[in-house]
C-alpha angles and dihedrals in degrees: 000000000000126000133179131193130228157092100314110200120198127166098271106031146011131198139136128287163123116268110205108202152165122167076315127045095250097178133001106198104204106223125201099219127004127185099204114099087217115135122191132206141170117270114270121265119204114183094185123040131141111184146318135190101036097309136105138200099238092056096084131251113322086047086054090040095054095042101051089047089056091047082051088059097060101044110275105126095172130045140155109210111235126224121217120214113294150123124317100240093046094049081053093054097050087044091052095050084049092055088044090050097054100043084054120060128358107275144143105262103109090182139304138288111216106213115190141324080126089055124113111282087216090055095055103138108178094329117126118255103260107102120162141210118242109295122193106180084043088071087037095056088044094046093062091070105012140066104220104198098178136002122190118207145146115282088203102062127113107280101000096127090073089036091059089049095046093051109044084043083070089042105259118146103239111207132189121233147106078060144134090191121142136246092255100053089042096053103034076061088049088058098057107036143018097261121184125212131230124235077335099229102031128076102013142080105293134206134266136156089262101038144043132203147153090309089050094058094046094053091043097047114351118129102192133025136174114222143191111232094174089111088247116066097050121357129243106259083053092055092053097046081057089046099053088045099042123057100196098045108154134195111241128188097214077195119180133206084269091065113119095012130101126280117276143079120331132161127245129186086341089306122118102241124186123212128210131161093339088304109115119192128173098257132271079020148079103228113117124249113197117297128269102224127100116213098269088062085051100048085051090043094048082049086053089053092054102247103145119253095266100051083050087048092052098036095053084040134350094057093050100043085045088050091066098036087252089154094166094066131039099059121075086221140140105276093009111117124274096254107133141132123225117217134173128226097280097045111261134154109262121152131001117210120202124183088329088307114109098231095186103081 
């Protein structure tokens, strides 16, 4: 049996104490005064990445493999691989190898968000040009090897109203992004199910005082949101109107395969990209590709921005692991897996928990 002492910090409350703990949290002793500076935290969950490292999601197993292990390192203990837009046949090949990783050997990865190919050829953002239109032998194929968590797609799209249906009636997330579609659509969508939102801000129909889109409907009646806090993809004072309106917004990485490595050209989804200071944009533009920040970054970045220790603790993994009814991770609590993250008090990276084993030397 292990145990560690310190200030534990979950979403709703804070306060000293032991953790007693094997693979499960078996006991948390709760403890009056304490003269250690160590903080604890649950483990980092990250519910759209797409690479870091130098490795990317779409590159096949070792890459994924290699990917998800760095974003370990740094605290996620949970993440779901995220897909960019492309052909049919090569999304089913990294699936497959995602599928193939997790079946093999004890990880992070808890599933896959399929982001694109069904988004709005005109929203693109850095996302490569295949967009497809609703297939419905394309998830069935997918859904005979592999667990989808979340797809984001267009709600606008041909077809798309039968599609939604199709796809939240076998338990994926749908989420909206990469869209022009209206208020109305959105929240007439809003009524009937519990839809999710993409990089909420970017890549969709915004807001104004004259007209009302996709962000407009997630800040009016949204329940749960993903978000960039990397400071570049939506500024602070943004990130704290969603989080007053939505009540499961969630942090995101939105990591690519340049994360963790130096500033210069990379390429990304068969675009030049060009990194500087954590800030990624297709090159010779402005447009964003993807951020440059793992979860750990963002946690540090949402208490810069003087959220309290729990929002930022909710917000970087409560919200998300609620979000999917993953109701085993997210919570330092008696019975509730081993997965947390020891700081110190200024914030440095001390200790990484997994599944009760300290995976950082």
């Amino acid at each position: 049996m292990n145990s560690i002492k310190g200030k534990i910090i979950n979403y709703n409350e804070s306060f000293f104490g032991e953790i007693i703990f094997n693979q499960n949290i078996n006991k948390i002793n709760k403890i009056e005064t304490l003269n250690n500076d160590v903080i604890i935290i649950p483990g980092f969950v990250d519910l759209h990445c797409h690479g870091g490292n130098g490795f990317d999601t779409m590159e096949g197993y070792s890459s994924i493999k290699e990917m998800s292990n760095f974003h370990l390192l740094h605290g996620t203990t949970t993440l779901l691989p995220t897909t960019w837009t492309s052909g049919f046949d090569n999304i089913l090949k990294t699936l497959k190898s995602i599928d193939e990783l997790i079946n093999d050997e004890k990880n992070n990865i808890e599933g896959i968000h399929l982001e694109g190919p069904f988004i709005n050829p005109n929203k693109l953002g850095a996302q490569p040009a295949f967009t497809q239109l609703p297939s419905y032998d394309f998830i069935e194929n997918i859904l005979k090897d592999v667990d989808i968590k979340i797809i984001t797609l267009a709600p606008e799209i041909e077809g798309m109203n039968e599609f939604i249906d199709f796809l939240i009636n076998r338990d994926i997330r749908v989420q909206f992004g990469h869209t022009i579609a209206d208020f109305k659509t959105t929240n007439d969508y809003l009524k009937k199910y519990n839809v999710g939102f993409t990089h909420l801000y970017n890549a969709m129909s915004g807001h104004s005082s004259r007209k009302s889109g996709v962000l407009s409907a997630a800040l009016l009646n949204g329940k749960h949101a993903e978000i960039i806090c990397d400071g570049y993809h939506v500024s602070e004072q943004a990130i704290k109107i969603a989080k007053k309106c939505i009540p499961g917004l969630y942090a995101v990485s939105d990591s690519i395969s340049a994360t963790g490595l130096s500033d210069g050209e990379y390429n990304f989804a068969g675009i030049e990209i060009m990194k500087k200071n954590n800030m990624v944009t297709i090159k010779d533009s402005n447009t964003l590709a993807g951020s440059a920040i793992n979860m750990y970054q963002s946690f540090k970045n949402l208490i810069q921005m003087s959220f309290s220790y729990e929002e930022a603790v909710g917000m970087t993994s409560y919200n998300a692991a609620k979000y999917l009814n993953l109701n085993n991770i997210g919570l330092i609590k008696e019975d509730k897996i081993s997965n947390f993250i020891v700081l110190d008090n200024n914030l440095n990276l001390v200790d990484i928990y997994f599944n009760g084993e300290k995976i950082n030397g």
